[in-house]
C-alpha positions as CSV (number, residue, x, y, z in Angstrom):
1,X,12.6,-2.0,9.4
2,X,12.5,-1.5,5.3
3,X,10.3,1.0,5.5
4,X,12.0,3.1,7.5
5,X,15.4,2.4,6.0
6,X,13.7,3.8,2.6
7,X,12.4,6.5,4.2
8,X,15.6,7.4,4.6
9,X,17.5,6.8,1.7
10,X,14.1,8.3,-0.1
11,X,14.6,11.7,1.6
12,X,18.3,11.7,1.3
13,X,18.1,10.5,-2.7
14,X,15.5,13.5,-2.6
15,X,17.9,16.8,-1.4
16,X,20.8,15.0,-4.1
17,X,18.5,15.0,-6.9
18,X,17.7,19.0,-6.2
19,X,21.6,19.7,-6.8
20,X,20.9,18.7,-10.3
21,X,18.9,22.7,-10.7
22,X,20.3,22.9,-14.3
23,X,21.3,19.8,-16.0
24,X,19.8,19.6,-19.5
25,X,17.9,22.6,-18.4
26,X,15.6,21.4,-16.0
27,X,15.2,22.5,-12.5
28,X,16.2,20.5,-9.4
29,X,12.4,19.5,-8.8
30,X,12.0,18.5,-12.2
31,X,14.2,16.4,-11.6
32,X,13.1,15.1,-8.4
33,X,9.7,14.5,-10.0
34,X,11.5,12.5,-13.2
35,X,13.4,10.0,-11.1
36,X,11.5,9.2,-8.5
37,X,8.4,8.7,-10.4
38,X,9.7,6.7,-13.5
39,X,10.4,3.8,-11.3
40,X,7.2,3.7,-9.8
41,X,5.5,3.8,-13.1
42,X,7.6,1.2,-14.0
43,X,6.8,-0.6,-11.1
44,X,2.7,-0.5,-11.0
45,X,3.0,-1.5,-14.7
46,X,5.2,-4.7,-13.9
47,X,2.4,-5.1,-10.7
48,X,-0.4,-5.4,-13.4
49,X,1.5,-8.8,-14.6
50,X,2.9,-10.0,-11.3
51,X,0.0,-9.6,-8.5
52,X,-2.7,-12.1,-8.5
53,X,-6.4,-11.8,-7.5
54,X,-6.6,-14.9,-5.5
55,X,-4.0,-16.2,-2.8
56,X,-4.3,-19.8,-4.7
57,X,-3.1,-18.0,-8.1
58,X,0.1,-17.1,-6.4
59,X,3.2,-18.6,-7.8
60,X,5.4,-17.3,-5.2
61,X,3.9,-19.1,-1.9
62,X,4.1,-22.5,-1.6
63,X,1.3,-24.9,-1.5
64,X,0.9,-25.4,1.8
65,X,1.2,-21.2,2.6
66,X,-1.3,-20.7,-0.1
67,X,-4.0,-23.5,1.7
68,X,-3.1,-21.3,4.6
69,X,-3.8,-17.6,3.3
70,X,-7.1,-19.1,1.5
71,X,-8.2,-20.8,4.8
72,X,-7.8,-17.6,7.1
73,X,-9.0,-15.3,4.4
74,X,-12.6,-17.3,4.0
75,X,-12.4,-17.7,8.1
76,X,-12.9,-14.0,8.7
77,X,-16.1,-12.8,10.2
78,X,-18.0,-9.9,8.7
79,X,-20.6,-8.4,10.9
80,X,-23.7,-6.8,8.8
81,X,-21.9,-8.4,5.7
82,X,-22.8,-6.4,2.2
83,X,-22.1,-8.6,-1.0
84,X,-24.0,-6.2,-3.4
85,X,-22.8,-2.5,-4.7
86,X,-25.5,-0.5,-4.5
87,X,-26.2,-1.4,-1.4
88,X,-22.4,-0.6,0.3
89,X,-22.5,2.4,-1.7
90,X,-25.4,3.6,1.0
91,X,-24.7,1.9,3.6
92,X,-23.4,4.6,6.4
93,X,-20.2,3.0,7.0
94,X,-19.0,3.4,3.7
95,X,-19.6,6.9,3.6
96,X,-18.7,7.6,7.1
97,X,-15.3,5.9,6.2
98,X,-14.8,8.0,3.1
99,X,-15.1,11.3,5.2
100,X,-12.3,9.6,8.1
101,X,-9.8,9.1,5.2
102,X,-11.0,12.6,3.3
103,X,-9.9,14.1,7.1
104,X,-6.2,12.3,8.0
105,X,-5.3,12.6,3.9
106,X,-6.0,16.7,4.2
107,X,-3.5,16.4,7.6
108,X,-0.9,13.9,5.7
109,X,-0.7,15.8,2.0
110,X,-1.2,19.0,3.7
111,X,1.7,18.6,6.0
112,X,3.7,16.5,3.9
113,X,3.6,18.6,0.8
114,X,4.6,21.5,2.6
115,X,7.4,19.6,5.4
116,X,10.5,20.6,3.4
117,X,10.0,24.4,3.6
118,X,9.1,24.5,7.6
119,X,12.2,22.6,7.7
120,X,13.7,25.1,6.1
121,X,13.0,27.6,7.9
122,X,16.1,26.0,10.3
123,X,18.7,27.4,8.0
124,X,19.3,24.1,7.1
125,X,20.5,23.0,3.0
126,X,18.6,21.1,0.9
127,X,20.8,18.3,1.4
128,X,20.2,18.7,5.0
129,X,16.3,18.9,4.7
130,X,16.0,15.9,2.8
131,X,18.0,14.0,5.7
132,X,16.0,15.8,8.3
133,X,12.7,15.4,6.5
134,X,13.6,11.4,6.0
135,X,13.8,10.9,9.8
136,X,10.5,12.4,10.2
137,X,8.7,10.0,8.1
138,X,11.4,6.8,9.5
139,X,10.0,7.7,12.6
140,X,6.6,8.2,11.9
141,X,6.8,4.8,9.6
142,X,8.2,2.6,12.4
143,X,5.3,4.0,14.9
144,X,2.8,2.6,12.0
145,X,4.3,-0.6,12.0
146,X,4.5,-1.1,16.0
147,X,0.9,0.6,16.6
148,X,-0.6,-2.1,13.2
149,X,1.1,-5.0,15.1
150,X,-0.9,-4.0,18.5
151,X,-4.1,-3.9,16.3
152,X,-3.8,-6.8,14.7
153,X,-3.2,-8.3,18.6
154,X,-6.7,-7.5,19.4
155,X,-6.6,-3.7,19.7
156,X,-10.6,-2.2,18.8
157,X,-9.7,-0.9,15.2
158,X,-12.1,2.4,15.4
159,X,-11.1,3.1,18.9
160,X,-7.7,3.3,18.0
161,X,-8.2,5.2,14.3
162,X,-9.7,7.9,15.8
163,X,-6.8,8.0,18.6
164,X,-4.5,7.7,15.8
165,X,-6.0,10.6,14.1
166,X,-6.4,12.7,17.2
167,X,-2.7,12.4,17.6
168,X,-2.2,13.3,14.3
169,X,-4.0,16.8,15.3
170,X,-2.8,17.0,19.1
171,X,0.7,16.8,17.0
172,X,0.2,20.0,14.8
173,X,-1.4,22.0,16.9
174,X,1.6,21.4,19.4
175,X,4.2,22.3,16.8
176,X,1.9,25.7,16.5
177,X,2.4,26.2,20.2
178,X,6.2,25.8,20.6
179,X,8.4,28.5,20.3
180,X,11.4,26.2,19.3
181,X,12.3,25.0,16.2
182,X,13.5,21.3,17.5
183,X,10.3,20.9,19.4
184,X,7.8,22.2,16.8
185,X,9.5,19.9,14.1
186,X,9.1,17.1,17.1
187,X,5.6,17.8,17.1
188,X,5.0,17.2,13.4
189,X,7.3,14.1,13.5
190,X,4.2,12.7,16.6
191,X,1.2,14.8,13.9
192,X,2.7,12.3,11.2
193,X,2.8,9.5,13.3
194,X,-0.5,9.3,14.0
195,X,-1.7,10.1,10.2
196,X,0.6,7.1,9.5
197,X,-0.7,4.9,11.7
198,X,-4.4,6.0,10.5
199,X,-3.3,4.9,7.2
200,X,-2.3,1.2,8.8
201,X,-5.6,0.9,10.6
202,X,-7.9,2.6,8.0
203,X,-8.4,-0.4,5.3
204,X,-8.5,-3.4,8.2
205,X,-12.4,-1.8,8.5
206,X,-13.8,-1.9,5.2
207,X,-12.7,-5.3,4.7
208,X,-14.5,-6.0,8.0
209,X,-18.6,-5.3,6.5
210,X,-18.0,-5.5,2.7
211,X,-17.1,-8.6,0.6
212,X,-17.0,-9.7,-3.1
213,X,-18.1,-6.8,-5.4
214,X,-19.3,-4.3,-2.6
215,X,-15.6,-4.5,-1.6
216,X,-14.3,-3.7,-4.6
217,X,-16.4,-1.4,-5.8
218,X,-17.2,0.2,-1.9
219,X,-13.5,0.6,-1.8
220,X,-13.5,2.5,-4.7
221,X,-16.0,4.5,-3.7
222,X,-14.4,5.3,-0.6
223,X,-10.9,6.1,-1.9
224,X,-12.8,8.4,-4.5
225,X,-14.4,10.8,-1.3
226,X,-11.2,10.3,0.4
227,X,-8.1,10.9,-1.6
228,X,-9.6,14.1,-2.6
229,X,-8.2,15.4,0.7
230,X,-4.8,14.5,-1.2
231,X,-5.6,17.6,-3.7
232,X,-7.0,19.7,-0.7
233,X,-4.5,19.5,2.1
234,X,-1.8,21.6,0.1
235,X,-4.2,23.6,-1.2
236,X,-5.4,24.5,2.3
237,X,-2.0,25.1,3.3
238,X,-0.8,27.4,0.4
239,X,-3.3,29.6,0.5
240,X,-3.5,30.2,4.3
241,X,0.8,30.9,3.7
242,X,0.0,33.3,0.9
243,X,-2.1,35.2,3.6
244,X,-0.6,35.1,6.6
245,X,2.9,34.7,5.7
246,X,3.3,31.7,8.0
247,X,2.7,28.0,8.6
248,X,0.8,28.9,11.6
249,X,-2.9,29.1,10.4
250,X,-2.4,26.6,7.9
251,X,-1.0,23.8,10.4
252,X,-4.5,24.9,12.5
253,X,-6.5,24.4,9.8
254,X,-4.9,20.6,9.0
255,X,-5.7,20.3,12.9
256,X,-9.1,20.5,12.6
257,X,-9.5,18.3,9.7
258,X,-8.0,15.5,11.5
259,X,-9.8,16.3,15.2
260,X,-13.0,15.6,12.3
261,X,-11.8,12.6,10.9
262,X,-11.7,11.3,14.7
263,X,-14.7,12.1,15.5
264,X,-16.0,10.9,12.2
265,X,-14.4,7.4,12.9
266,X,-15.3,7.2,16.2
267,X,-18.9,8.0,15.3
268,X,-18.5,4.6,13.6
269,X,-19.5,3.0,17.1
270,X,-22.9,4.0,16.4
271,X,-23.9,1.7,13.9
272,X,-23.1,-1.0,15.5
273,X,-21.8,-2.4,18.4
274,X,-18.4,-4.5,19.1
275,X,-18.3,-5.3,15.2
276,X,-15.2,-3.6,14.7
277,X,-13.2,-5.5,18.3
């Protein structure tokens, strides 16, 4: 349950730090931006030192957990296994998998960037938006926890990605559709469920085809096609509000990028058959 639990002291520790509009002359999301991302720098500076590359490098297992981690690691099977880059730069899963994550990330920046002010339009305080907008995401992280576990159980990985992401587009168009406050932010809370639990299920397929340097670099390559949806989704969004006035089109919009990413990871199916099981 820490994820959760952060989520919610994250989105409460978020509304505080915008009370501070005006200390040392900087604005409340100044601010926000200052202290929440020094310790995260801080953080994947002190990873650098402390992660290792290899399970049997790691200081913090014991020996017999790290005989363990090595043994199921080299006991995976990889169907249609590519050790060389070039090669899983090509191949049409890689790129089909960078357009999946491209898809949900346009839904999960687009929607997440933009959360606070359609909760704001409940009258609520900041305060009260960072509480409100913490429970979103608790909620939407336990449902990625609960749907990984019943993956990991034997659950067909694209199968459920692409249900995963058409919940995450079901979700918005729903909060569209409702003419209630409470329900529409409902609505988002299920969008952002299923975007969370794409980005569980997402990386457990890569890792499935690609090993050695394809994986790094394929992985790479993939996260270069797909966190470009992180730039696009709130771009998408602003300028559909600067039009229309509303959230409306804009959460439309997000829709259809994930009901694409579904299809895109379903099309997966296509290239080969019960690989992904």
């Amino acid at each position: 349950m820490a994820i959760p639990i952060s989520s919610v002291v994250g989105g409460a520790l978020s509304g505080a730090l915008l009370q501070m509009d005006g200390v040392f002359g900087l604005a409340g999301w100044k601010w926000l931006f200052v202290l929440e991302g020094l310790p995260v720098a801080i953080l994947g500076i002190v990873t650098l030192f402390v992660l290792t590359e290899k399970p049997e490098d790691a200081a913090w297992l014991t020996r017999e957990e790290r005989a363990l981690v090595s043994a199921r690691v080299a006991g995976e099977t990889r169907h249609n296994e590519v050790r060389r880059l070039l090669p899983a730069l090509k191949d049409p899963r890689t790129l089909v998998l960078g357009a999946v994550q491209f898809g949900f990330l346009v839904g999960s920046y687009g929607v997440g960037i933009w959360l606070p002010q359609i909760i704001k339009l409940g009258r609520l305080t900041d305060l009260q938006v960072g509480f409100v907008t913490s429970g979103v995401y608790a909620l939407a992280s336990l449902t990625m926890i609960l749907w990984a576990n019943h993956v990991d159980r034997g659950g067909n990985k694209v199968l459920n990605l692409a249900l995963s992401c058409v919940l995450g587009g079901a979700g918005l168009i729903g909060a569209i559709m409702t003419g209630s406050f409470w329900l529409s932010l409902a609505f988002l809370t299920l969008s952002l469920a299923g975007i969370n639990a794409a980005r569980g299920i997402f990386f457990t397929i890569p890792m499935r085809f690609l090993t050695g340097m394809a994986l790094a670099g394929g992985l790479a390559f993939i996260n270069s096609i797909g966190t470009a949806g992180g730039f696009v989704g709130p771009i998408v969004m602003g300028n559909f509000v600067d039009r229309t006035g509303s959230f409306t089109a804009g959460l439309g919009a997000l829709a259809g990028f994930l009901f694409a990413a579904a299809a895109a990871a379903w099309s997966l199916q296509l290239f080969v058959r019960r690989e992904y099981d």
